[in-house]
N, CA, C and O atoms as a MOPAC input file, in Angstrom:
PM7 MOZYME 1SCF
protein

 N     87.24400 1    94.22500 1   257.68800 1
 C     87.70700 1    94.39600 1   256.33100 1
 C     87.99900 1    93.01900 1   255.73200 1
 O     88.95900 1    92.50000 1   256.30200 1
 N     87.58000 1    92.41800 1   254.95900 1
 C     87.90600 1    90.92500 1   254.41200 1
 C     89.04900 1    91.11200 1   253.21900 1
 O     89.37500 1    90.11500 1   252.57500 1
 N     89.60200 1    92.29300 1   252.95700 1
 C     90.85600 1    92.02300 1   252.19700 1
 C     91.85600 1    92.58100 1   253.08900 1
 O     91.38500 1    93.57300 1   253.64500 1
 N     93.07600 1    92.33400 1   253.45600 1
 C     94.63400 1    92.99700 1   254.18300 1
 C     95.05800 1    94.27200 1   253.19500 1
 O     95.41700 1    94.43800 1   252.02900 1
 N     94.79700 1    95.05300 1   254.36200 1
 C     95.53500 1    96.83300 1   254.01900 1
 C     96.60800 1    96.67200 1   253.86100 1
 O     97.26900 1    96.11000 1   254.73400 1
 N     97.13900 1    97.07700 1   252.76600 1
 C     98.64800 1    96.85300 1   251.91300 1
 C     99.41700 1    97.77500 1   252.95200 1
 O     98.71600 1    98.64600 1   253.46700 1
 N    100.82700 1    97.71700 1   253.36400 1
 C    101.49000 1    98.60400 1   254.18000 1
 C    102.14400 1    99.78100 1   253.35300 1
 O    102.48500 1    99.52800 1   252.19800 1
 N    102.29500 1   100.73800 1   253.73600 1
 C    102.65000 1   101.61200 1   253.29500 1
 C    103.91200 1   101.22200 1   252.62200 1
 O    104.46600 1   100.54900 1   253.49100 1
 N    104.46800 1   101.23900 1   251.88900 1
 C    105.77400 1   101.62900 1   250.44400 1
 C    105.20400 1    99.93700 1   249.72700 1
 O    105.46100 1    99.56300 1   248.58300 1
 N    104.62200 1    99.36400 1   250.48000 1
 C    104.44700 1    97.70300 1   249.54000 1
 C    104.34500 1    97.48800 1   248.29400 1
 O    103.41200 1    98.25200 1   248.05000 1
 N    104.66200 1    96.91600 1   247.10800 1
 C    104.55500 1    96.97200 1   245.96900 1
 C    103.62900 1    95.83700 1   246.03900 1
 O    104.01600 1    94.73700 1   246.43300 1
 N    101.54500 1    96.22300 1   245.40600 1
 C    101.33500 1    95.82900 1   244.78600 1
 C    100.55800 1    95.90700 1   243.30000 1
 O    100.49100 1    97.02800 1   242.79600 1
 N    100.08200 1    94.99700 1   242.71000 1
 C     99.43100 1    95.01800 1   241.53900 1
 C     98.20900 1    95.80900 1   241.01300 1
 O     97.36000 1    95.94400 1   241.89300 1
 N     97.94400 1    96.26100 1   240.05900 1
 C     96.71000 1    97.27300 1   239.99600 1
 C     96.60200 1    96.90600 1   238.46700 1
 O     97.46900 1    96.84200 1   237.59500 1
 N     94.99700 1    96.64700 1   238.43300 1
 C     94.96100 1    96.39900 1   236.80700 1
 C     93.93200 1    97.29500 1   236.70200 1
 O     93.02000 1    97.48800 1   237.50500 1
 N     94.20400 1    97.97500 1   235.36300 1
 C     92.92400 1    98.70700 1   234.85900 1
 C     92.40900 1    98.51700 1   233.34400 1
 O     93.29300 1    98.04400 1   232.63100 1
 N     91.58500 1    98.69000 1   232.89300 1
 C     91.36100 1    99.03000 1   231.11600 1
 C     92.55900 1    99.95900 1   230.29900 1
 O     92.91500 1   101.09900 1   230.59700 1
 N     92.97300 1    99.25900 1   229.37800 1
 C     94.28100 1    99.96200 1   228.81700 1
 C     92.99200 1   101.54100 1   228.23200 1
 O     91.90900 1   101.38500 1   227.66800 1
 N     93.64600 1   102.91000 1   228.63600 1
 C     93.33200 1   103.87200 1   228.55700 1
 C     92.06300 1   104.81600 1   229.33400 1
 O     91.40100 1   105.82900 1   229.10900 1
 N     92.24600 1   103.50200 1   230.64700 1
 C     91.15800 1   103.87200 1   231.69000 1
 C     91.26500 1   104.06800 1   233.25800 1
 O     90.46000 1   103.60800 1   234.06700 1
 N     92.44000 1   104.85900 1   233.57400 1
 C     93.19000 1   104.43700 1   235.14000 1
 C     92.09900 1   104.60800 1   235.98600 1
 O     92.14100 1   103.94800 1   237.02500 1
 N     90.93000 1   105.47600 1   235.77100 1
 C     90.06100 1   105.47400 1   237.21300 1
 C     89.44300 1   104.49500 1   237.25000 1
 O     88.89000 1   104.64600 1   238.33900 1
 N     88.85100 1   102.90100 1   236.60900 1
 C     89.00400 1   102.39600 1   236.71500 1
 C     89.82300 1   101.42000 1   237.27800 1
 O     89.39300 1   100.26600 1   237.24000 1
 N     91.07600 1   101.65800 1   237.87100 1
 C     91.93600 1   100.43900 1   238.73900 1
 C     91.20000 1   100.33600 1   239.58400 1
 O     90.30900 1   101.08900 1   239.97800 1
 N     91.75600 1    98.77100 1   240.12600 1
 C     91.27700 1    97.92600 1   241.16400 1
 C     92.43400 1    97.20000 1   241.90700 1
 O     93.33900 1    97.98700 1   241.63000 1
 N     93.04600 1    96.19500 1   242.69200 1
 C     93.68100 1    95.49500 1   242.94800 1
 C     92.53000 1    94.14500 1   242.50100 1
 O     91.32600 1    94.06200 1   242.74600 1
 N     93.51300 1    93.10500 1   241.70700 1
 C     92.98100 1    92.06300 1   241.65800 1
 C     92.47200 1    91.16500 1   242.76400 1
 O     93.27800 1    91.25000 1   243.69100 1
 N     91.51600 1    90.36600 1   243.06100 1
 C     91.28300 1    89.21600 1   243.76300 1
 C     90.64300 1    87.79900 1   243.38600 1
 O     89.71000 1    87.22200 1   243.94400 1
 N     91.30000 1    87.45500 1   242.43300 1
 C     90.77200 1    86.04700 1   241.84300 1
 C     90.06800 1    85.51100 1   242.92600 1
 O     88.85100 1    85.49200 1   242.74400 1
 N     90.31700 1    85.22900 1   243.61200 1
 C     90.08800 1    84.04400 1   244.78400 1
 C     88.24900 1    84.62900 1   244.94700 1
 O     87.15300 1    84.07200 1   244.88900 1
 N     88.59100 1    85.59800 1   245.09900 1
 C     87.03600 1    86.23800 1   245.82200 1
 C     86.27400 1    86.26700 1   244.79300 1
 O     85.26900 1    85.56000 1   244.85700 1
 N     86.47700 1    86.98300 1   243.68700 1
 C     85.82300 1    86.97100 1   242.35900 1
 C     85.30500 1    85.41200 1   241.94800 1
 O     84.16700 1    85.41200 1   241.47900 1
 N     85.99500 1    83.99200 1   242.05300 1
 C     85.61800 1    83.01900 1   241.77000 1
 C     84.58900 1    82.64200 1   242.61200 1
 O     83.61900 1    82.02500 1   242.17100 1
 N     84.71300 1    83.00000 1   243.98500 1
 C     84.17900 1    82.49900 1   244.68500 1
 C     82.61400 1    83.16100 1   244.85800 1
 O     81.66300 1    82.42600 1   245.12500 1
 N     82.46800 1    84.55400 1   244.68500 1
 C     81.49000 1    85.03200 1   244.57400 1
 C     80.64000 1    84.21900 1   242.90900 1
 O     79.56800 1    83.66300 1   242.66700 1
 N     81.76300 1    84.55800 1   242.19600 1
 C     80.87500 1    83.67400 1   240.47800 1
 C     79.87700 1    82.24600 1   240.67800 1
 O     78.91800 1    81.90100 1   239.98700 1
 N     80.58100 1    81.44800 1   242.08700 1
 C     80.67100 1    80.64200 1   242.29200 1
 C     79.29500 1    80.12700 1   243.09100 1
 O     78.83000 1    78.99000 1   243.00900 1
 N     78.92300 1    80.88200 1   243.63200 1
 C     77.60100 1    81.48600 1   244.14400 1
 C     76.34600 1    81.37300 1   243.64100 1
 O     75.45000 1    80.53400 1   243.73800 1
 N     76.53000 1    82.73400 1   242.90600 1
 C     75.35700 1    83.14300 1   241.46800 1
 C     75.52800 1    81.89000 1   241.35300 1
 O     74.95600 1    81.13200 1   242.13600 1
 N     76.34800 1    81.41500 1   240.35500 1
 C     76.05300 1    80.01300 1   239.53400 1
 C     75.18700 1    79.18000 1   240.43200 1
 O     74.06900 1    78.81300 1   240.06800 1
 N     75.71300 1    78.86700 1   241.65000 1
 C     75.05200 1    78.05300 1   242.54600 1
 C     73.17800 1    78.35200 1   242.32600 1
 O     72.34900 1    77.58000 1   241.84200 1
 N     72.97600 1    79.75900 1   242.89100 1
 C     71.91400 1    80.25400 1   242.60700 1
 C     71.16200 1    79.99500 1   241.89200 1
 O     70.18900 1    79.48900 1   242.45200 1
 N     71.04300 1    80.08700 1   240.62400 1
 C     71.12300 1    80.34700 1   239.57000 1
 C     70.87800 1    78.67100 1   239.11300 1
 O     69.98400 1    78.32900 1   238.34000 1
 N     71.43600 1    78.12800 1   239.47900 1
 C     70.92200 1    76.75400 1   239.23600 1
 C     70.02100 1    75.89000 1   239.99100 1
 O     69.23600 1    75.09300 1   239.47600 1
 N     70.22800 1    76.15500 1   241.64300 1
 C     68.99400 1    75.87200 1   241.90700 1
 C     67.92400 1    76.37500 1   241.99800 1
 O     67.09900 1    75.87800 1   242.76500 1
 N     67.58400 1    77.64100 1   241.15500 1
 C     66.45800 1    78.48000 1   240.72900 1
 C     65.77300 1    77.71800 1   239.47400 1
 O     64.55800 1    77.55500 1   239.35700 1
 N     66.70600 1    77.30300 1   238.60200 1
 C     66.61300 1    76.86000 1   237.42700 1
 C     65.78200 1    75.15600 1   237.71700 1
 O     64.68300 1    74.70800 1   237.38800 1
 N     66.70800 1    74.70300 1   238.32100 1
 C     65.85600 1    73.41900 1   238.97300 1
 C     64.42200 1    73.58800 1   239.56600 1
 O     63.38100 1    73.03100 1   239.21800 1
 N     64.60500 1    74.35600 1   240.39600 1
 C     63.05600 1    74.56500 1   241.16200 1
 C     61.90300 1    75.27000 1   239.83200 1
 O     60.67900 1    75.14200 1   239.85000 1
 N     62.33400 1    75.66100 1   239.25900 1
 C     61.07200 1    76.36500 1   237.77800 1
 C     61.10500 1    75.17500 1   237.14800 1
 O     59.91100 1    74.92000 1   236.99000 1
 N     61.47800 1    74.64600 1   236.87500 1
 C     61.19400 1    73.28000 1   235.90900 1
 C     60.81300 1    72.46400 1   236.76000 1
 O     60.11300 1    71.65900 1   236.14700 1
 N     60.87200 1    72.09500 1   238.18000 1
 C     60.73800 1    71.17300 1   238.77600 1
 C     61.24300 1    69.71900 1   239.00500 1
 O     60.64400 1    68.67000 1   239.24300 1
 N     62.73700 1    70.07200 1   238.82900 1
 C     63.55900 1    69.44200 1   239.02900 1
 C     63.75100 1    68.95000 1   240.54400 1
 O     63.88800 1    67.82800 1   241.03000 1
 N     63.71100 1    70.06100 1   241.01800 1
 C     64.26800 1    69.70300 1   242.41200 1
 C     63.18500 1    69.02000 1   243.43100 1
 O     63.52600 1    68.69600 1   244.56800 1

């Protein structure tokens, strides 16, 4: 599992779309950047290699 199972009574955070609860999630910045972080990577050296940059 790469995120920690919250313990039972733990208070945490849950964000959803104001008027959309099945939508919640627990946030994970960290992972979310890091995945964005990626693509972009991707994504640019794709961009390099079609032009022939690289």
């Amino acid at each position: 599992m790469p995120f920690p199972k919250p313990v039972i009574g733990e208070m945490i955070e849950i964000i959803y779309p104001e008027g959309n609860p099945q939508k919640a999630r627990i946030p994970y910045p960290v992972f979310r950047a890091l995945i964005y972080g990626v693509l972009g990577y991707v994504f640019v050296v794709l961009g390099m290699e079609i032009t022939g940059w690289w």
